[in-house]
N, C-alpha and C positions, 0 to 999 in steps of 0.2 A: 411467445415472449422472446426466446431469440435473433427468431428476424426482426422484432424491434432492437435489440442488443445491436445486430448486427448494421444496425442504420447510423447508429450512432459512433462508429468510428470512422475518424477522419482519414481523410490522405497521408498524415503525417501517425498515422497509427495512436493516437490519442483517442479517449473516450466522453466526448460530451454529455451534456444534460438533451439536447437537440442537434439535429443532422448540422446544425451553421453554429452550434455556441463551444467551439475549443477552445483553452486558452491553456499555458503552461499553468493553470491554477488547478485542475483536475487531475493528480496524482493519483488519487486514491481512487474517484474512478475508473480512470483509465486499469489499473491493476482492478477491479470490480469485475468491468467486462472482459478480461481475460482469462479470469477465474469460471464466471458464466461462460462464456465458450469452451471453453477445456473441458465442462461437464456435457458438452454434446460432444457424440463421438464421429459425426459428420467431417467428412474433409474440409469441405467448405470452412465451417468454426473452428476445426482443428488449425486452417493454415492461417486464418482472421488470428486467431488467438497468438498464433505465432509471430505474427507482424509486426500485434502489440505487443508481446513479451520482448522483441528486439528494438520497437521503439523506447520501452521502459531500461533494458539495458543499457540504450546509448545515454541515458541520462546521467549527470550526479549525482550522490547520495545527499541527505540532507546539509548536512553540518556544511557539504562546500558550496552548497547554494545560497548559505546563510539563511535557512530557513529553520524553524524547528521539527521535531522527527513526529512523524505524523503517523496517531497508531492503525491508522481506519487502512492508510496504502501499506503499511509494513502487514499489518492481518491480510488482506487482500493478496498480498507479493506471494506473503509467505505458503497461502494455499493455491495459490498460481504454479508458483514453482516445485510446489511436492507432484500438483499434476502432470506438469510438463516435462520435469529437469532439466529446467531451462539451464546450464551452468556458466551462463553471464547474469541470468537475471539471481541466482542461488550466491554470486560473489558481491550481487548488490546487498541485498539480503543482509547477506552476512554484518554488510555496514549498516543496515537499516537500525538490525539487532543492536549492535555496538552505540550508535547514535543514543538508541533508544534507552538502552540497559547507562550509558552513563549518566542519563538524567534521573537515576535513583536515589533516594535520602541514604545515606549510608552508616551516619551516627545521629545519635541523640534520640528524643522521644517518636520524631516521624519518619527515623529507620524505614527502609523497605517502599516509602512511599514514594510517591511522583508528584511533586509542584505543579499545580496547574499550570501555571507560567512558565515550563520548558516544554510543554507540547502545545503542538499546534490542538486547535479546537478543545485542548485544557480548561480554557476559560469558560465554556459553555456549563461545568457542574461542578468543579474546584477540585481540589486535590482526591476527593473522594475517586470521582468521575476518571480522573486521570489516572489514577491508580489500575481500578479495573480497568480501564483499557489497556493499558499497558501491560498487566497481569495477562490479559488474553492474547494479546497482541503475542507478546513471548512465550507464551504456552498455550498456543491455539487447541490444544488435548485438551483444557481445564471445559 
């Protein structure tokens, strides 16, 4: 399974669905396959894995791409970098957290919860959906 893993990143240290489908719309997997190779302790995966963890680095965080905080690459990131200690991809992170924790209900009846509509793929199961992801997302322990 990893040498398929390992097909699927590109030149540009990003992780497609296919050897030719990259596109800057693959965050989360690109952070996927990173996570995936960091649990082989091969050199080979080890320095793939590091490639991507420095192409994930070199990017912005959500909020300055104008995008929403996406919790599928923040979970992903966030076990990437317990692996690695990556500490550029651990100062992304940090913002990933930040992004994601201010899209929280903070008064009134839906307290504690997450709008479907301030995360990306939110819309797929509604606030419910949104929540638990987020809830894991920031406390990948639960």
């Amino acid at each position: 399974a990893l040498g398929y893993v390992r097909t699927l990143v590109g030149q540009d240290g990003t992780v497609g669905y296919g050897a030719r489908t990259h596109s800057s719309q693959q965050e989360a997997l690109t952070a996927m396959g990173a996570y995936c190779l960091l649990l082989d302790q091969s050199p080979a995966s080890q320095h793939l894995a590091t490639r991507i963890l420095e192409a994930i680095a070199s990017t912005s965080g959500h909020e300055d791409a104008g995008m929403s905080p996406d919790p599928y690459q923040t979970y992903f990131l966030s076990l990437a970098v317990r692996s690695s200690r990556n500490t550029a991809c651990a100062r992304l992170l940090e913002q990933s957290f930040a992004d994601l924790s201010r899209k929280q209900v903070q008064i009134g009846p839906e307290a504690g919860s997450f709008p479907h509509e301030t995360l990306r793929w939110g819309n797929v199961g509604g606030r419910i959906y949104a929540t638990a992801m987020a809830a894991v997302t920031l406390h990948p322990t639960l």
